[in-house]
C-alpha positions as CSV (number, residue, x, y, z in Angstrom):
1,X,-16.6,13.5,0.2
2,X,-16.9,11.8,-3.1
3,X,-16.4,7.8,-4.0
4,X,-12.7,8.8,-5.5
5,X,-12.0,11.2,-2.7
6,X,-12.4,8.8,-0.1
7,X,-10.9,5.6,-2.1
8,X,-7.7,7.7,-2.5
9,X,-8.2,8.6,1.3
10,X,-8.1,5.1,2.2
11,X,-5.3,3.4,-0.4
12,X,-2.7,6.4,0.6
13,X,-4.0,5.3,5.1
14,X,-3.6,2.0,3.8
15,X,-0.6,1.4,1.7
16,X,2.6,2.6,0.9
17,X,2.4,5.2,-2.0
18,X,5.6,7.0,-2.2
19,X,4.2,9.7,-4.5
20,X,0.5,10.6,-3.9
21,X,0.6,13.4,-6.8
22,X,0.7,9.9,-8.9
23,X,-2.6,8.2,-7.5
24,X,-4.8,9.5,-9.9
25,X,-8.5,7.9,-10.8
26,X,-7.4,6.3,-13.7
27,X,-3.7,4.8,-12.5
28,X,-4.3,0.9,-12.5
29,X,-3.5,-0.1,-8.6
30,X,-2.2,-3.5,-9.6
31,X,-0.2,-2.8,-12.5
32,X,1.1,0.1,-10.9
33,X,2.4,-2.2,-7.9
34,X,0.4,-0.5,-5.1
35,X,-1.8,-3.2,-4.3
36,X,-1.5,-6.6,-4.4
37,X,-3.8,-9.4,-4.3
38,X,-4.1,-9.4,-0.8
39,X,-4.4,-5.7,-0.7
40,X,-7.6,-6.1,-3.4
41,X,-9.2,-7.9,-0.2
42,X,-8.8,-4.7,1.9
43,X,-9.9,-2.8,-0.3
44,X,-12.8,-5.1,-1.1
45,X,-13.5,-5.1,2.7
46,X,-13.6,-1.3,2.9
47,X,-15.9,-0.9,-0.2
48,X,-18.2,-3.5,1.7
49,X,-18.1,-1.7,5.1
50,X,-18.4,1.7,4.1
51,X,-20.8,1.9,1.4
52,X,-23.0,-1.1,2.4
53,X,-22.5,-3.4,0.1
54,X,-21.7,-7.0,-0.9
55,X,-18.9,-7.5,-3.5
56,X,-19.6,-10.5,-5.1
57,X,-16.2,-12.8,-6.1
58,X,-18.1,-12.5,-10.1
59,X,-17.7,-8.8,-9.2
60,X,-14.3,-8.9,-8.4
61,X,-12.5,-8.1,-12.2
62,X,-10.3,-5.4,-13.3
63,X,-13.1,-3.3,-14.8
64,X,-14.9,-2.8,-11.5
65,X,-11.9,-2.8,-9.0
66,X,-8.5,-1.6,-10.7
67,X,-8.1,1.6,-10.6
68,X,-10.0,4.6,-8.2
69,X,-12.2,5.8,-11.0
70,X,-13.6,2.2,-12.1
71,X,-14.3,1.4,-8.3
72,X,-16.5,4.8,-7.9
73,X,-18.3,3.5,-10.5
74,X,-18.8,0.3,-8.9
75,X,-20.1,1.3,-6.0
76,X,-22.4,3.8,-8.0
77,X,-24.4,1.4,-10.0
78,X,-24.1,-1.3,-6.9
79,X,-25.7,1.2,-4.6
80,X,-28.1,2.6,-7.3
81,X,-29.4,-1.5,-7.4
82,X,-29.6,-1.6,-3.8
83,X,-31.8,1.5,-3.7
């Protein structure tokens, strides 16, 4: 299962998306209203647990965590460092 299959896995488990067609790896998750700043934290804590690593708060911006596609590339180059 990729980065962006399991992300959307997770965010649809997670929070109410009335249209799942509609999460796609590009749409922003705060702008589009699905996640809020407390969701963000789950999410954060979910990255952190399943992939095994540390999101720093300087990590924590729209281009590495807003929408599914920006986040799989997040945890690419973070666990390309860790390697």
């Amino acid at each position: 299962m990729t980065v962006e299959d399991r992300m959307r896995a997770f965010i649809l488990e997670t929070f109410y998306v009335s249209d799942p067609g509609e999460l796609t790896d590009e749409l922003s998750l705060i702008d589009s209203g699905l996640v809020d700043s407390t969701g963000m934290l789950d999410i954060i804590l979910f990255i952190e647990g399943e992939y095994g690593i540390r999101v720093e708060d300087t990590e924590t911006i729209p281009e590495n965590l807003e929408t599914i596609g920006r986040i799989a590339g997040f945890v690419a180059r973070k666990t390309a460092d860790a390697a």
